[in-house]
C-alpha positions as MATLAB code, in Angstrom:
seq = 'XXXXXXXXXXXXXXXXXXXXXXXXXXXXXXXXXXXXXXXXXXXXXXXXXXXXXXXXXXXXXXXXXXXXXXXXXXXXXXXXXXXXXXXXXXXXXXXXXXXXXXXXXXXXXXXXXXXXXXXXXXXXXXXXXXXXXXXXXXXXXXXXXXXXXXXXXXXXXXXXXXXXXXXXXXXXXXXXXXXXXXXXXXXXXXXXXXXXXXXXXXXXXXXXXXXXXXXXXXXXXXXXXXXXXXXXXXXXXXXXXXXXXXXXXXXXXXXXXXXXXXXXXXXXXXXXXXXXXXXXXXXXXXXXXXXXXXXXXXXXXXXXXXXXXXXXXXXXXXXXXXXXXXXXXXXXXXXXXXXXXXXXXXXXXXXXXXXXXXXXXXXXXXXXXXXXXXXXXXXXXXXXXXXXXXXXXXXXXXXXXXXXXXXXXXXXXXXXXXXXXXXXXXXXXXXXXXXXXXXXXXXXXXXXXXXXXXXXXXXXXXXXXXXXXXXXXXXXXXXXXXXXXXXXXXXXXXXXXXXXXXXXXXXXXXXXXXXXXXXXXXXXXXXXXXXXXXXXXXXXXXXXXXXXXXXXXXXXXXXXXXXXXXXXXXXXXXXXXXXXXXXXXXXXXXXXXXXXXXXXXXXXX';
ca = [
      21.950  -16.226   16.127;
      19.731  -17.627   19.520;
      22.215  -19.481   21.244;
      19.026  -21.389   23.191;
      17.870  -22.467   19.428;
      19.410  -26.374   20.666;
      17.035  -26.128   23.694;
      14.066  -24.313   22.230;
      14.011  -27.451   19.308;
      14.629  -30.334   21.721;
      11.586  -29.062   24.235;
       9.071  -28.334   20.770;
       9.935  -31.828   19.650;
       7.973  -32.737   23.092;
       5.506  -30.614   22.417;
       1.628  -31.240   21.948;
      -0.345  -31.700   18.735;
      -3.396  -30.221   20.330;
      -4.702  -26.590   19.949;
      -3.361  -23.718   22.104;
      -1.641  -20.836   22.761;
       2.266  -20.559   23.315;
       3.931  -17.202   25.206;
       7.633  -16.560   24.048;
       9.501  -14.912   26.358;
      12.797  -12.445   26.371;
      15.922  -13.448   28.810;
      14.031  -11.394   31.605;
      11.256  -13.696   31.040;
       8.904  -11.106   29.419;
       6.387  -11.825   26.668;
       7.644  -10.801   23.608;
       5.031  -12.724   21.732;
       1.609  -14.364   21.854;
       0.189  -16.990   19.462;
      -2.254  -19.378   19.052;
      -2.027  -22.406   17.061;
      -4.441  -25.433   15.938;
      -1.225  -28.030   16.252;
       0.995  -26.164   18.972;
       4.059  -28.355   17.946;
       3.759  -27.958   14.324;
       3.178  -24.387   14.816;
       5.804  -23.200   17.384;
       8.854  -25.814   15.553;
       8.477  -23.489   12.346;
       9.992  -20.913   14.442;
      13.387  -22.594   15.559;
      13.815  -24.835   12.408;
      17.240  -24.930   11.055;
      16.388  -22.938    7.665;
      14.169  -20.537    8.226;
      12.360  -18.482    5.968;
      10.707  -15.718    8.376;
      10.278  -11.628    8.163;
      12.710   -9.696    9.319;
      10.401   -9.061   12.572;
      10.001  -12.775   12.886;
      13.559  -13.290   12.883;
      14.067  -10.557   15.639;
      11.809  -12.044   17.818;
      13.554  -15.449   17.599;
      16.278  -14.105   18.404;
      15.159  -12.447   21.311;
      13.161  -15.674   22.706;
      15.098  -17.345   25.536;
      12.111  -19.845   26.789;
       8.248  -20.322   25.962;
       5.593  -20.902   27.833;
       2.219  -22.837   26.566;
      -1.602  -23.562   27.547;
      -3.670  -26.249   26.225;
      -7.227  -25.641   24.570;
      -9.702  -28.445   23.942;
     -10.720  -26.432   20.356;
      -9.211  -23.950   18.440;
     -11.787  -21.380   19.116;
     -11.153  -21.583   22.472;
      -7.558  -20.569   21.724;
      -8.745  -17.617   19.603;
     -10.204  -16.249   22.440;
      -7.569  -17.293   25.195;
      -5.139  -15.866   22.230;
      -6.945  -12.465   22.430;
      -7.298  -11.956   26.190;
      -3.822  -12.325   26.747;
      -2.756  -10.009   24.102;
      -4.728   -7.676   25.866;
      -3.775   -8.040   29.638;
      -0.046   -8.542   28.357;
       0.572   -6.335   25.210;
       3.161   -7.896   23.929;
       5.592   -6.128   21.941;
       5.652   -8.052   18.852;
       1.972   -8.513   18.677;
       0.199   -6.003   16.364;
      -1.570   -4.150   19.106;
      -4.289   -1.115   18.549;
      -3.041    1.825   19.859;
      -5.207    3.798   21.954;
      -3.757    7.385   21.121;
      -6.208    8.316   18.329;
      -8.280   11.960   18.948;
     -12.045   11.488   18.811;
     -14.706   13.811   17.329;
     -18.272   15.135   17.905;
     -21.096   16.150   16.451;
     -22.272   18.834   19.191;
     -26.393   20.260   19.189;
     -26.324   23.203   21.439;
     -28.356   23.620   24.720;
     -30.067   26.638   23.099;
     -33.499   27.954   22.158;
     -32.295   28.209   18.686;
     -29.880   24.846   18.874;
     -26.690   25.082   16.456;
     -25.267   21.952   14.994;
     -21.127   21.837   14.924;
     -18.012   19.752   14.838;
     -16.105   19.164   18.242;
     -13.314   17.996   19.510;
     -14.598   17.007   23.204;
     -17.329   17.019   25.017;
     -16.790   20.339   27.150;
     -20.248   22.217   28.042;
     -24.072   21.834   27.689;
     -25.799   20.263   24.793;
     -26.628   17.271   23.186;
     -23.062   15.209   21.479;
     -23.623   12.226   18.532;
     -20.276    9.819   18.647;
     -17.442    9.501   18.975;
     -16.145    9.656   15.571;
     -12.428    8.613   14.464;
     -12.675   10.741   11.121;
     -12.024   14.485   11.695;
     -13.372   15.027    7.931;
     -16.422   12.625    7.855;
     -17.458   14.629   11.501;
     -17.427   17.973    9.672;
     -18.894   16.459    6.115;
     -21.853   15.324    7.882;
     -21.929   18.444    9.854;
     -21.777   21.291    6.978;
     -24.008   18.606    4.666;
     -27.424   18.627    7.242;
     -26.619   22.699    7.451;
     -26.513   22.790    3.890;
     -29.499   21.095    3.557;
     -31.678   22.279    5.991;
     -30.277   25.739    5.758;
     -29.472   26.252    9.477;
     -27.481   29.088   10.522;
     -23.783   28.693   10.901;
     -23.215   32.485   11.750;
     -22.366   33.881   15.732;
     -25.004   35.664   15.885;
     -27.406   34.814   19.085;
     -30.715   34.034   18.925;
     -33.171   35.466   19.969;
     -31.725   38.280   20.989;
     -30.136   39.710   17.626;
     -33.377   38.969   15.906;
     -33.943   41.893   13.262;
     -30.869   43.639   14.222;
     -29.078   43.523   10.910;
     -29.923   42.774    7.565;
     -29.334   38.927    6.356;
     -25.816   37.802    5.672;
     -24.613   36.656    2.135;
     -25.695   32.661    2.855;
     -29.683   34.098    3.059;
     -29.287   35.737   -0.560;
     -27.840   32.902   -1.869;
     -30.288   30.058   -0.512;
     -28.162   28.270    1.969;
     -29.702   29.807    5.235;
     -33.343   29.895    5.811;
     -32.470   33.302    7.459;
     -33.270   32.803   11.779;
     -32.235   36.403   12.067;
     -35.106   38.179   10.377;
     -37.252   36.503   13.045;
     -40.309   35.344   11.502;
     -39.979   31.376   12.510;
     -40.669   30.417   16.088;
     -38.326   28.431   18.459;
     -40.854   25.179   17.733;
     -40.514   25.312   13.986;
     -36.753   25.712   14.508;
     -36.447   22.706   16.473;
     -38.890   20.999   14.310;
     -35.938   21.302   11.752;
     -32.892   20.495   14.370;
     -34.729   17.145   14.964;
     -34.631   16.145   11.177;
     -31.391   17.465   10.632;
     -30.232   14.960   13.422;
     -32.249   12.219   12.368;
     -30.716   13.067    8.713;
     -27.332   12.363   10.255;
     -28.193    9.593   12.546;
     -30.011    7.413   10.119;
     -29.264    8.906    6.755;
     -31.143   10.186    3.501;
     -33.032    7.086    2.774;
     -35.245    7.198    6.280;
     -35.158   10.640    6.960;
     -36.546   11.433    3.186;
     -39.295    8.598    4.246;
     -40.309   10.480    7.197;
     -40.549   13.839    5.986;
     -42.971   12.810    2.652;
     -45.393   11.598    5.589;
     -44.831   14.269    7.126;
     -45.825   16.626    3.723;
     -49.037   14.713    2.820;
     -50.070   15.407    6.491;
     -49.586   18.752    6.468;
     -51.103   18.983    2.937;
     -54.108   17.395    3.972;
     -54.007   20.267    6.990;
     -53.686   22.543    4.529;
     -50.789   23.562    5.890;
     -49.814   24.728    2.591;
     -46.052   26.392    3.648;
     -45.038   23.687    5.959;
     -45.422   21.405    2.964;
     -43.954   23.521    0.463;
     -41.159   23.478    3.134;
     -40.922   19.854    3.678;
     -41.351   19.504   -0.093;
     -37.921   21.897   -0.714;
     -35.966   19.662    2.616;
     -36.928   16.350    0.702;
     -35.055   18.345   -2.512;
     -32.522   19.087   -1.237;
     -31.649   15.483    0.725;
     -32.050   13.872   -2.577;
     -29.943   16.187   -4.424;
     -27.061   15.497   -1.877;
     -27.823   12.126   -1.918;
     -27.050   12.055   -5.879;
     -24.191   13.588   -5.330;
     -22.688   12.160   -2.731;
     -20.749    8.432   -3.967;
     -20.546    7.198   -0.417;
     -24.224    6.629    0.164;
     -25.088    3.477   -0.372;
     -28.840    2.206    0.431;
     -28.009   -1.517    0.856;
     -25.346   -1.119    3.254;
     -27.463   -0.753    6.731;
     -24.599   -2.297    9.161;
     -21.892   -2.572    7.442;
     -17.733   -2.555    7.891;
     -15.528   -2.661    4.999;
     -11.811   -3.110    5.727;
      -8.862   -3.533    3.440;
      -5.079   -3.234    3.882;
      -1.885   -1.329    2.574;
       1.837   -2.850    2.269;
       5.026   -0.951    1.553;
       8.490   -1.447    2.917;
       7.743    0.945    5.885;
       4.876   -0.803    7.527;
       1.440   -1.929    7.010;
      -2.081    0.081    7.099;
      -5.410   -0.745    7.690;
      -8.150    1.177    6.558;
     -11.945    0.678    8.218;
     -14.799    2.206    6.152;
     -17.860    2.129    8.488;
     -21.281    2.417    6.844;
     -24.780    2.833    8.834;
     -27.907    3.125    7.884;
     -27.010    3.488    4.188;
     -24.205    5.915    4.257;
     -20.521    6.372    5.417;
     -20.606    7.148    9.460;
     -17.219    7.199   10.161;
     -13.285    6.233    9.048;
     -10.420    5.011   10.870;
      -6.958    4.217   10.135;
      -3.777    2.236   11.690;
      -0.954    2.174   10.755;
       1.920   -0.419   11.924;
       5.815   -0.975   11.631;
       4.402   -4.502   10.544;
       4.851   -6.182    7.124;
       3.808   -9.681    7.957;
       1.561  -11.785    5.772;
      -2.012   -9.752    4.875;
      -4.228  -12.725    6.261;
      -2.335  -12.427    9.534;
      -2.417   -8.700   10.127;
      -6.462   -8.582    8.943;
      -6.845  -11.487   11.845;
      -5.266  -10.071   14.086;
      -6.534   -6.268   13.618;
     -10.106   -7.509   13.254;
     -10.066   -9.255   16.529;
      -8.649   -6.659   18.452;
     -10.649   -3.580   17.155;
     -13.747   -5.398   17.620;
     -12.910   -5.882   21.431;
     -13.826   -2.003   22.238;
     -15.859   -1.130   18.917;
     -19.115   -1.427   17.542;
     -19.678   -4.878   15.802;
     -21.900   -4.919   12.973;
     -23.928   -7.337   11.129;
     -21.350   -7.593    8.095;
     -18.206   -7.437    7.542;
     -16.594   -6.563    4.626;
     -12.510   -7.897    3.928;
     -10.430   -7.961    0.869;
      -8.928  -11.747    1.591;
     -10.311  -14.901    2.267;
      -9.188  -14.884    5.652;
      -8.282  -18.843    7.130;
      -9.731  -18.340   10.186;
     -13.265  -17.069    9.556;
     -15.712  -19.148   11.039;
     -13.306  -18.546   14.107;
     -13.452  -14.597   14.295;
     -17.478  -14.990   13.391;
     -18.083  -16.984   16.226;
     -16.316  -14.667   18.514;
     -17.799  -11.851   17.272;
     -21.530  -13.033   17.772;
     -20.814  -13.910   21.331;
     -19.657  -10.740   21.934;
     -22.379   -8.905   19.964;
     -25.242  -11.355   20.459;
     -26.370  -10.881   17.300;
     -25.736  -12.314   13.249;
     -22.001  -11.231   12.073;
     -21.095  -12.202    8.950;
     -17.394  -11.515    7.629;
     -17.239  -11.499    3.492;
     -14.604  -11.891    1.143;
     -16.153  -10.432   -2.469;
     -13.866  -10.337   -5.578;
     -16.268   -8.311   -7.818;
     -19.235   -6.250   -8.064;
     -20.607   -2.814   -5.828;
     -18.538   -5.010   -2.773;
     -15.126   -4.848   -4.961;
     -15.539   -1.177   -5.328;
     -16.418   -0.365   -1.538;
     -13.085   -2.677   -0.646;
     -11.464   -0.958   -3.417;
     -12.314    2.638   -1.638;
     -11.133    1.532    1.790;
      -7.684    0.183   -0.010;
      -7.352    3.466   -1.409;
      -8.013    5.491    1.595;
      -5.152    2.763    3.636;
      -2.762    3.569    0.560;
      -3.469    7.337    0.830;
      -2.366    7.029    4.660;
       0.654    4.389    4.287;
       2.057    6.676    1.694;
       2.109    9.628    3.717;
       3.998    7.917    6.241;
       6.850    6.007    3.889;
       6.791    8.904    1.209;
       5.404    6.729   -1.686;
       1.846    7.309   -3.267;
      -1.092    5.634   -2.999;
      -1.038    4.366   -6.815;
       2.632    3.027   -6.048;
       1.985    1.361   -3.135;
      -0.996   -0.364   -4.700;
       1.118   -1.086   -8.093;
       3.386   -3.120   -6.034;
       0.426   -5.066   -4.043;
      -1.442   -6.347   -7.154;
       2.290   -7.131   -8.357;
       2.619   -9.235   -5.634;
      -0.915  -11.140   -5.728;
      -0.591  -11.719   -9.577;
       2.966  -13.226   -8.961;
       1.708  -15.438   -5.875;
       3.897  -13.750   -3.367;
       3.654  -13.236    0.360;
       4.367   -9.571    0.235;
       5.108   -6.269   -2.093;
       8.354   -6.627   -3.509;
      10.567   -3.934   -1.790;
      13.688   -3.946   -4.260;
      13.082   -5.271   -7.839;
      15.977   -5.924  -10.233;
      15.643   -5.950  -14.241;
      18.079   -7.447  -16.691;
      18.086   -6.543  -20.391;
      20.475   -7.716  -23.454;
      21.604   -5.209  -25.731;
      23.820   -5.710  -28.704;
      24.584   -5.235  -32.681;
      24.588   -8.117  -34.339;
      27.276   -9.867  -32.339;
      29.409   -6.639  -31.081;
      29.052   -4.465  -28.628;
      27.065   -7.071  -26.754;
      26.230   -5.521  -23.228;
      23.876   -5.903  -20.499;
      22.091   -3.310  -18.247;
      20.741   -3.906  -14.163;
      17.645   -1.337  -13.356;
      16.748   -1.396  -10.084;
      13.554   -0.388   -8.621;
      12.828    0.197   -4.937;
       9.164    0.946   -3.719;
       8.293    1.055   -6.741;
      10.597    4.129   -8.026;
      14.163    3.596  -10.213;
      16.781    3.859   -8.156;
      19.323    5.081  -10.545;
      22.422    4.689   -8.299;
      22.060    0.881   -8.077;
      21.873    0.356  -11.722;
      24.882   -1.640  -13.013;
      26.554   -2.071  -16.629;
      27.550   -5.657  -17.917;
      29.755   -6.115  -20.936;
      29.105   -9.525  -21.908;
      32.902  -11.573  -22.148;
      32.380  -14.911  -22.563;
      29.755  -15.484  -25.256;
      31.363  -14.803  -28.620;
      28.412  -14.603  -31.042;
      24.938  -13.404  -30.686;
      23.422  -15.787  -27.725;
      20.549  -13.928  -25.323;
      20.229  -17.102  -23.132;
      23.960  -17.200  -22.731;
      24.603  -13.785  -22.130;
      21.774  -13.738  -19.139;
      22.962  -16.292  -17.759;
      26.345  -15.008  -18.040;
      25.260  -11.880  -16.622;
      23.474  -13.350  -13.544;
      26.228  -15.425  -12.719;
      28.622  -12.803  -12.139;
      26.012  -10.722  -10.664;
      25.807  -13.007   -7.671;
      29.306  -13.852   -7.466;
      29.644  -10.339   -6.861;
      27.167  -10.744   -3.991;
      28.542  -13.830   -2.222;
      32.072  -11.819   -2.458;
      30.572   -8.786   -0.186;
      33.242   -6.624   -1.984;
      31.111   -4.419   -4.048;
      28.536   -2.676   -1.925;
      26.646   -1.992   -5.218;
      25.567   -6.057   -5.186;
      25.226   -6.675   -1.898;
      21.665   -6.975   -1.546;
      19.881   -9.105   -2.513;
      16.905   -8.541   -4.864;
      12.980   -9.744   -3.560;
      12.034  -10.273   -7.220;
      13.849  -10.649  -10.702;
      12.664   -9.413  -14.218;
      14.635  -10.312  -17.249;
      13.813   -9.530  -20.867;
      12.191  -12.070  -22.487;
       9.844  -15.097  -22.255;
       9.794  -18.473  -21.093;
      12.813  -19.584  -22.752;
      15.028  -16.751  -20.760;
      13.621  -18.064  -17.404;
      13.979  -22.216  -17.844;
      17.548  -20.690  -19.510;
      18.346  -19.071  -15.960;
      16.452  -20.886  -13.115;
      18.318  -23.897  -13.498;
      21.724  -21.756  -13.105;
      20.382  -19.501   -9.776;
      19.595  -22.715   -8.159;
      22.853  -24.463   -8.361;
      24.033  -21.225   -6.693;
      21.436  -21.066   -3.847;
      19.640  -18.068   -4.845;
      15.609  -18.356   -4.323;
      14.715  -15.041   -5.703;
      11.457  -15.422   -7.836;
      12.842  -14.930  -11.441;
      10.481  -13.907  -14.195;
       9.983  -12.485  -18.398;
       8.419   -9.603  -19.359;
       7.363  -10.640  -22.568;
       6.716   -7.714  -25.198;
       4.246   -7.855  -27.873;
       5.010   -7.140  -31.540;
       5.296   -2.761  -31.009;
       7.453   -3.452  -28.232;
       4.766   -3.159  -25.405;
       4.016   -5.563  -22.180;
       2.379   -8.368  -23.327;
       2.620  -10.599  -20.347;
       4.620  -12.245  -17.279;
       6.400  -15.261  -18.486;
       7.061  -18.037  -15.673;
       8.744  -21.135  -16.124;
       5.687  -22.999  -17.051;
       2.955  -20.375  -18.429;
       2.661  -16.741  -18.785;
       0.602  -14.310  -16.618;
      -1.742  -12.171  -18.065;
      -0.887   -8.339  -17.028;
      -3.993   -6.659  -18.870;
      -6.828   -6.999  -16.209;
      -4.731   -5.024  -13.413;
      -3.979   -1.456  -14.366;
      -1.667   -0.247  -11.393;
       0.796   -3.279  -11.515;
       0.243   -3.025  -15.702;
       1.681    0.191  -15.696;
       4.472   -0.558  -13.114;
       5.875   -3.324  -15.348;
       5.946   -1.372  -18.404;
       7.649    1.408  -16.593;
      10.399   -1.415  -15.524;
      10.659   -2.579  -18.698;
      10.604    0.533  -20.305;
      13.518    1.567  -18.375;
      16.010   -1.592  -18.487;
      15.625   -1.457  -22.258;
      16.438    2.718  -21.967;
      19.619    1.403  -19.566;
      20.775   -1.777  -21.821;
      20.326    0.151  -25.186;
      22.099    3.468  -24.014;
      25.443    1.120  -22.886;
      25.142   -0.571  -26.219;
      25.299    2.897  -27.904;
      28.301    3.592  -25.929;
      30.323    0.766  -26.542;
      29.611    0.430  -30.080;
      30.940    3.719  -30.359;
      33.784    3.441  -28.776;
      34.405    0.243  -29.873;
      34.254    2.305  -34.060;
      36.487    4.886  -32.031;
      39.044    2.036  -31.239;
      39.362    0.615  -34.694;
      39.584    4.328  -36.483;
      41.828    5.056  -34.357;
      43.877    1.812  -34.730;
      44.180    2.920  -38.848;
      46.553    5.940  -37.891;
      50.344    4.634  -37.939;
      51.657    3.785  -34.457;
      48.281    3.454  -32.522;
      47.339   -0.081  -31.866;
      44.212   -1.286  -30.388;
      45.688   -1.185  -27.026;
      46.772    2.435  -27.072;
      43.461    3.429  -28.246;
      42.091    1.705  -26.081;
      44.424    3.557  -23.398;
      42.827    6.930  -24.666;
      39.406    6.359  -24.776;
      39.843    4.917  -20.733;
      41.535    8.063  -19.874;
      38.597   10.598  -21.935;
      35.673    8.457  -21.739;
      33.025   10.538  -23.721;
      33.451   12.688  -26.482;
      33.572   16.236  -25.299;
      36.342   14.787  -22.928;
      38.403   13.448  -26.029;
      37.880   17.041  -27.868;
      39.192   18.885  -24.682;
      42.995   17.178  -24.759;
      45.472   18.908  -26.510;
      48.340   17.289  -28.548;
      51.077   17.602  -26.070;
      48.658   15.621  -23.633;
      48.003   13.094  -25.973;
      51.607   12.504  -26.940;
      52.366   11.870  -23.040;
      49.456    9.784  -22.162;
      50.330    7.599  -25.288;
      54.032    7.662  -25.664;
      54.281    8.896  -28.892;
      55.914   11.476  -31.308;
      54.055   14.981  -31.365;
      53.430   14.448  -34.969;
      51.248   10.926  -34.443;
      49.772   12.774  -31.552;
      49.130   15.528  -34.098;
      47.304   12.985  -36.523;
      45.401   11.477  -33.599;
      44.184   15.017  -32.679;
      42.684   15.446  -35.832;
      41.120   12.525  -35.967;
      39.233   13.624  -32.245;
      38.599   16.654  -34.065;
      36.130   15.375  -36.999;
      34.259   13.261  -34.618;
];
């Protein structure tokens, strides 16, 4: 708790309605955090209000925030950009800031007579370099692709001087050199295909395949009949690879898509950049962050485009609030058109789609959850309307025979995986015939009694997200209940069709159509799959035992609570078959010969 919290709200309640930017500051009067705000004293109160609601980050910066500084803007653009030059010049810790520690790559073209096209790492000797590139394996895919299609050498041999020493390696034979070493092209021909190879990778298949057919009816009309055939087998070959390779994509000239990953261990953003009609490059970065997807995109997008290339459009998986903000920043920086697009379906779904997957693939290397997981829990959390993945789910399901043996079972899912040690067993006490909306309720109640106890370490967290068994019924039945006790967790039904499969969400007021999202589809069934496993295996158990009791209860001198005494001391069956009369006899207080009869009995089981 901020002891200053007193001060902090009487000085906000002074504060300006106007747009700015506000500086919080550590004991030591650091910045700890920079903002900017349409309505500064709207904005900056929701910090220090009495109830807060904020992320755990949020919460440790208020903690940490001893006094604030503000400035005054006349619009809110000009507090976007006052926003973003102090982020930079201060680097505030619990800002999302863009690291600069991420290696670079090159495409090198040798200083040679016979020029070689590779991969680098840096920029160390003579030659010609093309980037920098972010993406180790897009640098070497667009290296070993214009080899591969212009069938340049990739061998360490040295030309000219090994010409005709040896006879061609394997790659001539098999058509994927053009084969420098028998020397019978020139150092001008050579070059002739260097230049197209780096015009292939500059600009991509579309112009360079453009080019080169000018360049073939030229030399036809020369009757330069093996340059053309030559051209004619380059042009092939470009289109073939073109074909085949999905990330090619004629439309997009100047384009960025980027698209974001949540999980309980941070946040990633993923930056697909596309020129000239194909992929030129990747990026990725990753942060400790979890805040709320429109602020992280915001913020990421203004920073990154403070030292990077800004195209002409922008591709971004949310409707972001502050667009015609960032766009006008962006164009003054650029001086040119930048338009930033939110598209829900069609060829721009799939690109966003690809750079979700590729932030997933990266997030889930970090937190040890897969991509498919991490983007099972996202669409969970957009079909539900909530701010964030769900980090710790719990599932309730009723299990019971007619009205015995009526029992209750907790799964628990964390990051989207069971976690098997926090599932918890309910045996229903105070509903005495067949009730499902009692017995949840039951069953939630003394869940959360156990949690505002803090004895049981097995219920002392609390949940972000609540499935029970059943439809809309189950959740008006339990709603009403969790909010006399204070407990905001979003509650909903899994509502099964007539085989027993997901149907739908149920909410209080409708149901939620799971069909139409495959990841978070198959994450619910799994849930509900596994709380029905849970409920139905207890109600197994107990009905057995609770058959064991009353058998037992028929031999003379065993009453129900005796039996009842066993079967708490040898809980399963093997257990029971393991004691031997003499331990029996002790452990009930009883003759050897009821003990005997009671033996039997464990016997036939």
């Amino acid at each position: 708790m901020n002891e200053r919290l007193p001060y902090l709200r009487e000085k906000t309640s002074r504060l300006t309605v106007s747009p700015g930017v506000y500086l919080m500051k550590d004991k030591q009067g650091k910045i700890i955090y920079i903002g900017k705000a349409k309505n500064l004293k709207n904005r900056v109160t929701s910090y220090f209000r009495e109830t807060p609601d904020h992320t755990p980050k949020v919460s440790k910066m208020v903690s940490l925030v001893y006094e604030y500084d503000f400035f005054v803007t006349d619009t809110e653009y000009e507090a976007l950009v006052l926003e973003c030059s102090l982020i930079k010049q201060h680097k505030p810790k619990y800002n999302i800031l863009l690291k600069d520690d991420k290696g670079y790559h090159y495409i090198k073209i040798s200083n040679e007579k016979y020029p070689r096209i590779t991969a680098e790492k840096q920029i160390s000797d003579n030659g010609i370099y093309l980037g920098p590139y972010t993406s180790s394996s897009i640098t070497k895919q667009a290296v070993n692709e214009a080899n591969l299609v212009f069938k340049l050498p990739t061998c360490k041999r040295k030309f000219p001087q090994e010409f005709k020493k040896s006879r061609p390696c394997l790659y001539y034979y098999i058509d994927q050199c053009m084969g420098i070493c028998k020397g019978k092209m020139d150092a001008d021909n050579y070059n002739e295909f260097i230049s197209q190879a780096v015009e292939y990778i500059k600009s991509g298949s579309n112009a360079s395949i453009e080019r080169m057919q000018k360049d073939m009816e030229e030399a036809s009309e020369n009757l330069e009949f093996e340059r053309a055939a030559m051209l004619r087998d380059r042009i092939s070959a470009i289109s073939k690879a073109s074909e085949s390779q999905r990330i090619v994509d004629k439309e997009l000239k100047d384009t960025d898509v980027i698209a974001l990953a949540q999980n309980a261990g941070g946040s990633c953003v993923a930056i697909l950049m596309y020129r000239g009609g194909r992929l030129f490059d990747k990026s990725t970065y990753i942060f400790t962050d979890s805040d709320v997807e429109e602020e992280i995109l915001e913020a990421f997008i203004v920073q990154y485009y403070q030292r990077n290339d800004i195209p002409r459009v922008i591709l971004v998986e949310r409707d972001l609030p502050n667009k015609e903000l960032i766009e006008e920043l962006l164009r003054k920086r650029c001086n040119h058109a930048v338009n930033l697009l939110y598209r829900q379906r069609g060829n721009s779904l799939k690109l966003i789609m690809l750079a979700k997957n590729n932030a997933s693939e990266h997030l889930s290397i970090k937190v040890g959850r897969t991509g498919k997981e991490i983007i099972a829990l996202e669409e969970l959390a957009k079909l539900l309307g909530m701010d964030k993945p769900p980090e710790y789910i719990e599932a309730y399901d009723i299990s019971n025979l007619a009205s015995t043996a009526m029992v209750a079972g907790m799964a628990v899912f964390e990051n989207g995986r069971p976690l098997k040690s926090a599932y918890k067993r309910f045996s229903i006490k105070n509903v005495g015939i067949q009730n499902d909306y009692e017995c949840m309720r039951e069953v939630l109640v003394r869940r959360f009694n156990r949690y505002f106890e803090g004895v049981d370490k097995g219920f002392s967290r609390l949940p972000d997200l609540i499935f029970v068994d059943g439809g809309k019924g189950h959740i008006n039945a339990v709603e009403p209940v969790l909010q006399e006790m204070g407990i905001t967790v979003p509650v909903f039904g899994l509502v099964k069709d007539n085989r027993h499969r997901t149907r739908a969400i149920a909410s209080s007021g409708s149901e939620i159509s799971v069909l139409s999202t495959k990841s978070a589809f198959m994450l619910i069934t799994r849930i509900q799959d596994e709380m029905h496993r849970f409920a139905i295996s207890y109600q197994r158990t107990k009905h057995a035992k609770t058959s064991y009791e009353l058998e037992l209860t028929k031999i003379k001198g065993i009453g129900i609570k005796k039996a009842q005494r066993l079967l708490t001391k040898y809980k399963t069956k093997n257990a029971l078959k393991s004691a031997t009369i003499e331990e029996i006899s002790k452990l009930l207080g009883v003759k050897e010969g009821i003990a005997a009869e009671v033996y039997s009995f464990i016997e036939k089981l």
